[in-house]
VOPAGU-2260 file (C-alpha; in pm, 1 decimal, decimal comma):
REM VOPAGU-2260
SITE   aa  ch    i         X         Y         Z
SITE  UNK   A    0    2940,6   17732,4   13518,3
SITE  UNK   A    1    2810,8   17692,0   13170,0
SITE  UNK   A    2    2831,5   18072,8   13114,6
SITE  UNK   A    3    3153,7   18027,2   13158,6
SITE  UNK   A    4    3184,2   17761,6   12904,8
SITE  UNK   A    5    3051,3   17900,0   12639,7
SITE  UNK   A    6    3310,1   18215,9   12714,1
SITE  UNK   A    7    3574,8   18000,4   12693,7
SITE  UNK   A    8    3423,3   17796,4   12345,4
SITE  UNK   A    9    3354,3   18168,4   12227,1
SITE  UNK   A   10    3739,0   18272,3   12306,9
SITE  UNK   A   11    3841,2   17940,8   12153,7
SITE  UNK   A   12    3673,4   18003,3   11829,0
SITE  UNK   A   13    3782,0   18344,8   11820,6
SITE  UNK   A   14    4133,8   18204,4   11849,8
SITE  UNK   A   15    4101,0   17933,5   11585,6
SITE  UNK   A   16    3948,7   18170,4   11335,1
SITE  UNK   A   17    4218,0   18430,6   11364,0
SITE  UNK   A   18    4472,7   18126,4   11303,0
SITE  UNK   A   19    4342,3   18008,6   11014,8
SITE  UNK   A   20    4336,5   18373,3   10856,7
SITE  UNK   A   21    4705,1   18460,2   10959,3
SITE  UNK   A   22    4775,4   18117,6   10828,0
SITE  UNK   A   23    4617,0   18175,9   10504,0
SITE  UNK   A   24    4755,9   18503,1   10457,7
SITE  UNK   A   25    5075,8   18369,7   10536,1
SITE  UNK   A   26    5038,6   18122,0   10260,7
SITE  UNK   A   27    4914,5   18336,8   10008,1
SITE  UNK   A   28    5195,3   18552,2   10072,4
SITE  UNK   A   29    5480,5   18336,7   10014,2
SITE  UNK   A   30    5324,2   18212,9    9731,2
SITE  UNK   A   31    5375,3   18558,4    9569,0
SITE  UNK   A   32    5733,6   18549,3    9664,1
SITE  UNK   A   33    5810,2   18239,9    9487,3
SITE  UNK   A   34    6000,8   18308,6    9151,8
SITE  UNK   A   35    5977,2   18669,9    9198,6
SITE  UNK   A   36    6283,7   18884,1    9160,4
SITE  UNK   A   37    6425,6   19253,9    9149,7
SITE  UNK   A   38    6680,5   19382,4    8987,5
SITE  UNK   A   39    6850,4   19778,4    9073,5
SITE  UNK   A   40    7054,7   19833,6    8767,1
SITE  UNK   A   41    7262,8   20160,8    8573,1
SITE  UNK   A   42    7449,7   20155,1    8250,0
SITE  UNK   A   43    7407,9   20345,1    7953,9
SITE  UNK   A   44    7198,5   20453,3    7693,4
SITE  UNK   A   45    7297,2   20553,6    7291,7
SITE  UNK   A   46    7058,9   20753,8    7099,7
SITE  UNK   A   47    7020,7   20798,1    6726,6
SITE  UNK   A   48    6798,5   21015,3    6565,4
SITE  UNK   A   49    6825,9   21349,5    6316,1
SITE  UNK   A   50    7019,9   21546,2    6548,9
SITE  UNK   A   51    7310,7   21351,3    6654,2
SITE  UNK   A   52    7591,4   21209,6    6453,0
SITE  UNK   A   53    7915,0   21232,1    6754,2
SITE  UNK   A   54    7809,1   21224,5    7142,2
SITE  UNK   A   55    7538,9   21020,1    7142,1
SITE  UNK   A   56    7606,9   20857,3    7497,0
SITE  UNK   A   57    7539,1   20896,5    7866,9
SITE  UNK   A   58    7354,7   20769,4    8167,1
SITE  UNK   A   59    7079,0   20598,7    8273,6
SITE  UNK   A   60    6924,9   20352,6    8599,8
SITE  UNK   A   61    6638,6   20217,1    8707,3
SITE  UNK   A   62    6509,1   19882,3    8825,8
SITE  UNK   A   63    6312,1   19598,8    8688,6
SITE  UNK   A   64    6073,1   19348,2    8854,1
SITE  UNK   A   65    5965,9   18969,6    8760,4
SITE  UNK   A   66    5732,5   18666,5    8823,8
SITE  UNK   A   67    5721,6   18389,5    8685,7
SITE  UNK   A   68    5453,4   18207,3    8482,6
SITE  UNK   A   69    5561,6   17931,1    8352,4
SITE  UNK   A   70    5900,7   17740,5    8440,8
SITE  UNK   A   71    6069,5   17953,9    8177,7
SITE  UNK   A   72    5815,3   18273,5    8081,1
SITE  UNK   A   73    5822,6   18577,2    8359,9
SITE  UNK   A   74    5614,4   18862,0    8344,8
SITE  UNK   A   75    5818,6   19177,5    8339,8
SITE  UNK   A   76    5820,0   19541,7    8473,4
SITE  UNK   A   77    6099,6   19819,9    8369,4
SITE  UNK   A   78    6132,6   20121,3    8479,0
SITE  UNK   A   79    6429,4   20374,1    8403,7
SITE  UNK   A   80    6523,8   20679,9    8453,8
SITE  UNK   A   81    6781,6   20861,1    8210,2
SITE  UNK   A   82    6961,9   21154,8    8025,6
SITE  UNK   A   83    7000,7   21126,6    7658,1
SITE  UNK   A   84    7248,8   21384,4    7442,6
SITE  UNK   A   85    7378,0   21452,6    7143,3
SITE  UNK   A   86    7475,8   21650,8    6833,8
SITE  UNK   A   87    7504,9   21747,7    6481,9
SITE  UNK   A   88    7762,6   21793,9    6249,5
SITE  UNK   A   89    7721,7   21862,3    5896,3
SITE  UNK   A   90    7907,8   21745,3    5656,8
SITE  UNK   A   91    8218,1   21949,4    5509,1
SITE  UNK   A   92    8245,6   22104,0    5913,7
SITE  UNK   A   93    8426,1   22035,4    6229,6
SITE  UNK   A   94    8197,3   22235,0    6454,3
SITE  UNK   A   95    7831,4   22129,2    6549,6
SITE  UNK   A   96    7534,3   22288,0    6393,2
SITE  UNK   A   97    7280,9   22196,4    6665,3
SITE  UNK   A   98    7324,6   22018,0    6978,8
SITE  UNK   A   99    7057,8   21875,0    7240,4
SITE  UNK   A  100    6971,0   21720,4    7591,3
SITE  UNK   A  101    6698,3   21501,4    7711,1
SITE  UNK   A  102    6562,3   21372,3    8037,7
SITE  UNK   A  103    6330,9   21042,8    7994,3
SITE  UNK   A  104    6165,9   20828,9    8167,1
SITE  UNK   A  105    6089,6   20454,3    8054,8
SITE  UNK   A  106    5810,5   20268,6    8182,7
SITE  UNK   A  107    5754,0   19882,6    8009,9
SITE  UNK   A  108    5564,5   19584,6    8084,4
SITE  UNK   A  109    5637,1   19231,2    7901,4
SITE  UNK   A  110    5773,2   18899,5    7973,2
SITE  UNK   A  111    6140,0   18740,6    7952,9
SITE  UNK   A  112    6184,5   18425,1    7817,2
SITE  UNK   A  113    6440,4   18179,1    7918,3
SITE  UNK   A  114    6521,2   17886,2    7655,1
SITE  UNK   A  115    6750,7   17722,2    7894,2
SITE  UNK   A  116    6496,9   17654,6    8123,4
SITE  UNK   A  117    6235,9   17545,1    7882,2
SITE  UNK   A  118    6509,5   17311,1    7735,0
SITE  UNK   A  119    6711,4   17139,0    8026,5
SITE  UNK   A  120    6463,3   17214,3    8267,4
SITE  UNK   A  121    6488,0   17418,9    8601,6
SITE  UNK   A  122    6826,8   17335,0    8747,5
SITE  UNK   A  123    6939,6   17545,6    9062,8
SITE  UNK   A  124    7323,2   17486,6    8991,4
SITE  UNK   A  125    7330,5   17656,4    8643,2
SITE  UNK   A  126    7585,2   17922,2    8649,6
SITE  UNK   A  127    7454,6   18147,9    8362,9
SITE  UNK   A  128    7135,8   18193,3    8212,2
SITE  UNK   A  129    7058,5   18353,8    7922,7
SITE  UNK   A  130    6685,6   18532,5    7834,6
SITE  UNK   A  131    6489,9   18747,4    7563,4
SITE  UNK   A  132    6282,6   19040,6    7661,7
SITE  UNK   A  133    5998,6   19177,9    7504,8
SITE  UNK   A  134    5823,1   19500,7    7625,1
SITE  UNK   A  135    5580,1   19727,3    7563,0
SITE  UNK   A  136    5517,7   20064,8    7789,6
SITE  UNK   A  137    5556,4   20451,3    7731,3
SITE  UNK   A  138    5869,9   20712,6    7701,7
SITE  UNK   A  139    5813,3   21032,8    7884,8
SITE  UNK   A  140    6074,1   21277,1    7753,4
SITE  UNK   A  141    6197,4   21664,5    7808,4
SITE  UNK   A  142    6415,4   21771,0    7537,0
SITE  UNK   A  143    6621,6   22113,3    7471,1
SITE  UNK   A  144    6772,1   22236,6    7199,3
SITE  UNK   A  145    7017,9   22470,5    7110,7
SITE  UNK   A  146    7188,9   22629,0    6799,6
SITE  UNK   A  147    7594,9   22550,6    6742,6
SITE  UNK   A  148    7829,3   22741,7    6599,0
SITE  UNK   A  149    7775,3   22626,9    6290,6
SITE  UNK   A  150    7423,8   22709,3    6333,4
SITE  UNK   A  151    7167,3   22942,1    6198,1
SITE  UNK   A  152    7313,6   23199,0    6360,7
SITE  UNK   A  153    7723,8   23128,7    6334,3
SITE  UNK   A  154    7980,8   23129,1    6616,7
SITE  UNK   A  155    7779,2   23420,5    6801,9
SITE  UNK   A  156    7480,0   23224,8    6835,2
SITE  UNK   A  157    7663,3   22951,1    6973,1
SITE  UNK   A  158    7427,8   22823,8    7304,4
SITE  UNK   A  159    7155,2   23012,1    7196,0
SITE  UNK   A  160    6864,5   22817,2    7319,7
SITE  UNK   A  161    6603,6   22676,8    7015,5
SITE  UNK   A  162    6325,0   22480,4    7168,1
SITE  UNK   A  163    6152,9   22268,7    7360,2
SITE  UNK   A  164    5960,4   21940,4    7323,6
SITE  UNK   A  165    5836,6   21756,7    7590,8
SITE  UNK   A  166    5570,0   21482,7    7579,6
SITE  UNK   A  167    5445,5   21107,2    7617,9
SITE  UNK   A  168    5510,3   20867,1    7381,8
SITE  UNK   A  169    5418,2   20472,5    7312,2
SITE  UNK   A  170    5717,3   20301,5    7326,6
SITE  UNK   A  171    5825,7   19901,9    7186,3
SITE  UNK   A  172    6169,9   19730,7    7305,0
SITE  UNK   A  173    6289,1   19410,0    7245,9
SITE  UNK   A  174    6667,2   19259,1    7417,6
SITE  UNK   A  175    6842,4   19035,6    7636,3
SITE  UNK   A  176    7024,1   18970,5    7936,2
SITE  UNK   A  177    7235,7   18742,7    8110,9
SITE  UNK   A  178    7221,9   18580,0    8457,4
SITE  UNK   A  179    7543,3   18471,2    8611,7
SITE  UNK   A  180    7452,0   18310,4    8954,8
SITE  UNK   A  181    7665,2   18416,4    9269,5
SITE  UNK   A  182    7393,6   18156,9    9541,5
SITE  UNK   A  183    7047,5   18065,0    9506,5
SITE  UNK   A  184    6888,0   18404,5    9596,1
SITE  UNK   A  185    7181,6   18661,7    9444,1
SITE  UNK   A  186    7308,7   18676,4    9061,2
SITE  UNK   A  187    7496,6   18945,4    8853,8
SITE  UNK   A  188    7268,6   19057,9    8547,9
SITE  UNK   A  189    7396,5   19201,6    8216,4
SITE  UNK   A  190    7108,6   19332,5    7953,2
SITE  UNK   A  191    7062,5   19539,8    7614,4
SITE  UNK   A  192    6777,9   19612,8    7521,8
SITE  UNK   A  193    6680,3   19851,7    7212,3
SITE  UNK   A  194    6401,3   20115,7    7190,5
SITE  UNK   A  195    6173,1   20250,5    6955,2
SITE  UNK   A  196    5963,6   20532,7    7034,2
SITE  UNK   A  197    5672,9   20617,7    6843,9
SITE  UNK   A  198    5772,6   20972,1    6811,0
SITE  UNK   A  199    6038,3   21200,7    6622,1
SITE  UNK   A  200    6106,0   21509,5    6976,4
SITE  UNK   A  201    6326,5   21259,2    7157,5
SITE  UNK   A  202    6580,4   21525,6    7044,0
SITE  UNK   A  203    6324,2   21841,1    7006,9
SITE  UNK   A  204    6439,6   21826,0    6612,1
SITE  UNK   A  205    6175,9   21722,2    6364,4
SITE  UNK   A  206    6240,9   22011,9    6153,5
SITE  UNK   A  207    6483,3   22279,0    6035,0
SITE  UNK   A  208    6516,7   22624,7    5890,7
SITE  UNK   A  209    6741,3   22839,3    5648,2
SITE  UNK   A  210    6855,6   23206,7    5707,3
SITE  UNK   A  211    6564,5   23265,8    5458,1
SITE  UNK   A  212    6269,7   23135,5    5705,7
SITE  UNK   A  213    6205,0   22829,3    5538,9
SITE  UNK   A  214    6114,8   22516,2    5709,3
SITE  UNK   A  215    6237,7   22161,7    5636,4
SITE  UNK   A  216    6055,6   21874,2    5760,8
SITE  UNK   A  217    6349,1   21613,5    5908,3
SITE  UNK   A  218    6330,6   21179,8    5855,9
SITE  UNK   A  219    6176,6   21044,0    6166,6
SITE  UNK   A  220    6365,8   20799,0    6296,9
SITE  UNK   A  221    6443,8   20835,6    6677,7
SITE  UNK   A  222    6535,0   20505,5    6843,6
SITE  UNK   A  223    6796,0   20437,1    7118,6
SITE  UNK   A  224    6962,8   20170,6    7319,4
SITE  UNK   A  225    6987,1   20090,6    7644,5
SITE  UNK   A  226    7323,6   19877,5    7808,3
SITE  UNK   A  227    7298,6   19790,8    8198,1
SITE  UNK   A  228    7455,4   19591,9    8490,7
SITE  UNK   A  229    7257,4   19529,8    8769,1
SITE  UNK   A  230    7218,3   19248,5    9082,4
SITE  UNK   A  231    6932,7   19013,4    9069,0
SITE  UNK   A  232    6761,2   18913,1    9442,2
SITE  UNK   A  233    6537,8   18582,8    9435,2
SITE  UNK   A  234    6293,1   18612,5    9669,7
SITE  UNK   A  235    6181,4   18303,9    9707,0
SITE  UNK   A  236    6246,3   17943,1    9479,5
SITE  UNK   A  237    6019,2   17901,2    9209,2
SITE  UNK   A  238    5719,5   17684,3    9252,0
SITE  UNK   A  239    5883,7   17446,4    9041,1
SITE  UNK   A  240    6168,2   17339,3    9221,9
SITE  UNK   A  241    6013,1   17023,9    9331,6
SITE  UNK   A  242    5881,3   16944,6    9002,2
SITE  UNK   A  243    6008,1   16564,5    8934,4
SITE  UNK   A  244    5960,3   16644,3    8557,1
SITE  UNK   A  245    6163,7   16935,6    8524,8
SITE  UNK   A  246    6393,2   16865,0    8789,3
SITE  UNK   A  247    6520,8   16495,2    8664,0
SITE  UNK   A  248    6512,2   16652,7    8289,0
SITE  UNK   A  249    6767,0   16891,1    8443,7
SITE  UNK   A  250    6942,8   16654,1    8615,0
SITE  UNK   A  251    6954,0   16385,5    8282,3
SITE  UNK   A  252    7118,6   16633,6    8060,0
SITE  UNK   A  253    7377,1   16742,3    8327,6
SITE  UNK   A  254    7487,8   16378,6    8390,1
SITE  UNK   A  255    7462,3   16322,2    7977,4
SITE  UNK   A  256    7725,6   16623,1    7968,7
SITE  UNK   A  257    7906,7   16516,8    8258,1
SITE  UNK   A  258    7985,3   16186,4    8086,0
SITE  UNK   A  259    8102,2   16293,3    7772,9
SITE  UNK   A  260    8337,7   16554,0    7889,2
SITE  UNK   A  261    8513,3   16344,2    8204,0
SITE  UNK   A  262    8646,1   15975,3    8153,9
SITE  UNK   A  263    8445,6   15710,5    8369,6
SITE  UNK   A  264    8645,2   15614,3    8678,7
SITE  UNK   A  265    8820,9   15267,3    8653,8
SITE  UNK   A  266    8814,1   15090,6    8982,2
SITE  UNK   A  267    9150,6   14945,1    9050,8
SITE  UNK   A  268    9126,4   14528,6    9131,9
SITE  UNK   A  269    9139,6   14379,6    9444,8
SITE  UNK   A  270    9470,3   14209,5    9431,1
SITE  UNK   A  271    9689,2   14071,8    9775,5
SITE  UNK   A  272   10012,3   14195,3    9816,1
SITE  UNK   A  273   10260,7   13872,7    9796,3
SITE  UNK   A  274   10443,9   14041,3   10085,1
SITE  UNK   A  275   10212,0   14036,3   10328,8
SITE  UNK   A  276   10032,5   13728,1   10238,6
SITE  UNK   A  277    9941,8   13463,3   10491,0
């Protein structure tokens, strides 16, 4: 008989301390999920640099991740994937002298700030919300280039293949973006955000030559922009969202702004009809 018991206090044990793990687990768990979001996005990207002055335009995507820190400071990770093109006309010509092609990749960490939230306070019925981004990550780029017609060697070296440059380069951006809520957990998100690579082979061209050999060292200067549209998924509510402070400072300033836009109701007085008096 007491064998048995102390199987059955054994199994119970067991029991309880598998419980309390998968309980902790599952608490740990959704506490990651609150306030953190994802966001698939494509748009476009405009690069200028020494070898493009028409066609500087075309596609990129990627996504970008968030959690937040603070009620209005999220850390941030971007990645992208893009082609960037372009080329060079001199001046006096209507044909190019060089053109070029690049496939990059874009990988940033950094934070968004959200002055809204720092300045109303969190408030889940705020259509649009505006934020600044600041990054900091690497560009890894693949670039071609190839002679024009106006080129080195005229109209018959026109697609004549020049170089190659690829490499890894430290890269700084700074934007913003826009949030325009569709529910709690879904919102549309608009961004721009400009790039500046610490390199000058973003479009292979950091130098030239004449017919005679000689070489020309070009102004280094490669930087680029990137416009996207994307939809932003909530995971979970921030941790904040029962916060009495930031929830009644939300709630103050929208009843502040509710007032002085819409004239106070005037309740009509209680007065008995003469008709149907008794």
């Amino acid at each position: 008989m007491f064998r048995n018991l102390d199987k059955t206090l054994i199994v119970c044990i067991i029991l309880l301390i598998s419980c309390s793990v998968s309980g902790q687990y599952r608490k740990k768990r959704n506490k990651f999920l609150e306030g953190l979001k994802i966001q698939p996005k494509a748009g476009v990207n405009m690069f200028y640099g020494d070898l493009v002055s028409q066609g500087r335009t075309n596609y990129t995507f990627g996504v970008a991740g968030e959690k937040e820190l603070l009620p209005y400071l999220n850390a941030r990770i971007d990645l992208n994937y893009g082609s960037m093109k372009g080329q060079q006309i001199n001046p006096g010509v209507t044909e190019p002298y060089a053109y070029f092609k690049n496939s990059y990749i874009d990988a940033s960490i950094g934070a968004s700030f959200r002055p809204l939230d720092l300045f109303y306070g969190l408030f889940k019925q705020r259509l649009f919300n505006p934020y600044v981004i600041g990054q900091f990550g690497i560009v890894s780029y693949n670039a071609d280039e190839w002679y024009g017609p106006e080129g080195l060697y005229g109209r018959e070296g026109d697609g004549q293949f020049w170089r190659n440059k690829t490499g890894i380069s430290p890269n700084i951006s700074l934007g913003g973006g826009l949030n325009y809520y569709i529910n709690s957990h879904y919102s549309l998100t608009a961004e721009f955000i400009a790039n500046k690579p610490f390199t000058d082979l973003l479009d292979a061209h950091e130098e030239w030559n004449d017919a005679d050999g000689n070489i020309y060292p070009t102004d280094a200067g490669d930087f680029f922009y990137t416009a996207t549209i994307g939809i932003t998924y909530l995971f979970d509510d921030s941790q904040w969202k029962n916060s009495p402070k930031y929830n009644r400072k939300a709630y103050l300033r929208t009843r502040s702004l509710y007032k002085s836009n819409v004239k106070k109701y005037k309740r009509p007085s209680k007065r008995k009809s003469k008709r149907y008096k008794r």
